[in-house]
C-alpha positions, 0 to 999 in steps of 0.5 A: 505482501510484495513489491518489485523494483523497476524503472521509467519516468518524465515531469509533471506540475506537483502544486495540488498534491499535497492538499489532495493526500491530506484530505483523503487521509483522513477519510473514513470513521476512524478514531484519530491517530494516537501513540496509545497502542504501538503495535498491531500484527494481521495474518493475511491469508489466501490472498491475491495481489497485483503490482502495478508501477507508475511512473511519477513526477519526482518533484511531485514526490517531495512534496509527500516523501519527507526530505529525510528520505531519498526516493529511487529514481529512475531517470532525472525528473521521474521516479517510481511509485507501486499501486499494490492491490490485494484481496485476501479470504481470511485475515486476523488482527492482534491485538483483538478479541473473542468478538472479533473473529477473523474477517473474510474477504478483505481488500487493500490498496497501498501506494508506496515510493522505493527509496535508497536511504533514509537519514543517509543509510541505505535502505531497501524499504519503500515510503508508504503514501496511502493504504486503503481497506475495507477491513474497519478493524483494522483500519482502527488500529493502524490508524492509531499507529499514525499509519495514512489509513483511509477506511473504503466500506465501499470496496469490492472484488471478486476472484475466479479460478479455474486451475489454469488462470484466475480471474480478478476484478477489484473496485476500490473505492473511498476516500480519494482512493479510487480506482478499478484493476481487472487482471487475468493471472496465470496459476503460479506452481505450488512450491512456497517461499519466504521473503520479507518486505519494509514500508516505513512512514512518518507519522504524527507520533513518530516512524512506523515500521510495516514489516510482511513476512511472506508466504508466497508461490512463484511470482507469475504475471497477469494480464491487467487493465486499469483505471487510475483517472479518479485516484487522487493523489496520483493525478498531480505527478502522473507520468505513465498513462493513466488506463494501462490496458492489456498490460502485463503485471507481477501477480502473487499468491499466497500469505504474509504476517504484516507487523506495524510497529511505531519504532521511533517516537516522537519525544513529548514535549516539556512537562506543564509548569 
């Protein structure tokens, strides 16, 4: 899974953010979060993603990137966030089990900020706001890893080829996390590449660690027209406009294996006397 790292920005009031993200968080039928399993590992296959960058309010950033993180900015009051919005047709998740097959056709939306260190090391990876699925499987699993997991069973998409372009319409929808993507992408050529991608979020148990190691074609473009105005937690700190329409976006296909590891636990407190 990709993203790319550009630059843009103004201000924006940050007052209502924080209530908004908590509340969609913890959206959706899942079992609360719990350091019980540490790792969770989902092969995502056949997928197609579109990035599309806003600029946000940075002020309104720190109030959801914790202060031990430095976040990216692009000019001095504005910095970047990534809506990612992918469909895959085949994914598996592990640990599972005989009865749980791998799942077709799931779709994902991350919200993710570029920063440049973390506890003063430089770093390249991205804090991970929000990520919807409508995958409950996985959704349980990350969920227990402290991830910001919101559960959307009433996400849809569609994907049409044709050899030249494909067709993509997502309609994301659940826990605040609300927002359609329409895009013409042109068909990237056939060579596969490898790369690899970090988010990092601070959970209630500690650091999570999201790696994906891709599998991907060329990055092409697509043609994207979205609405953005009844997604929550962008609202507050949007600078950029709200319905891009007719733009141009990085458009991926391909596949990647998502590692999340819980790597630096929060240590229990003092044995009960």
């Amino acid at each position: 899974m990709h993203q790319t790292r550009p630059h843009l920005r103004a201000a924006v009031a940050a007052a209502a953010v924080t209530a908004s993200l908590v509340g969609l968080v913890a959206a959706g039928p899942l079992a609360p979060a719990h350091a019980e399993r540490t790792r969770v590992v989902s092969v995502q296959e056949d997928c197609h993603e579109v990035a599309i960058p806003r600029a946000v309010s940075t002020s309104g950033l720190r109030e959801l990137v914790p202060e031990r993180h430095t976040i990216n900015t692009i000019t001095a009051t504005a910095s970047r966030l990534w809506i990612i919005t992918v469909t895959c047709q085949w994914v598996r998740v592990e640990p599972g089990s005989d009865r749980s097959p791998a799942r077709r056709t799931t779709t994902y939306t991350l919200g993710a900020v570029p920063l440049t260190a973390s506890d003063g090391v430089p770093t390249r990876d991205h804090y991970l706001l929000w990520w919807g699925t409508d995958n409950p499987e996985e959704a349980a699993k990350l969920r227990q890893l402290g991830l910001p997991i919101t559960f959307q069973p009433g996400t849809t998409s569609t994907v049409s080829e044709d050899g030249a372009t494909n067709t993509l319409a997502f309609d994301l929808r659940g826990g605040g996390l609300d927002y359609r993507v329409d895009a013409v992408g042109n068909e990237p050529g056939t060579a596969v590449t490898t790369s690899e991608m970090r988010w990092v979020h601070d959970g209630p148990d500690g650091t999570v660690l999201v790696t994906a190691a891709n599998r991907t074609r060329p990055a092409s473009t697509a043609v994207t027209t979205a609405d953005f105005s009844t997604l929550e937690p962008l609202i507050p700190i949007l600078v950029s406009p709200v319905r891009p329409t007719n733009v141009p976006f990085t458009y991926f296909r391909g596949g990647w294996t998502m590692t999340a590891e819980l790597v630096d636990r929060e240590p229990e407190g003092p044995p009960a006397s």
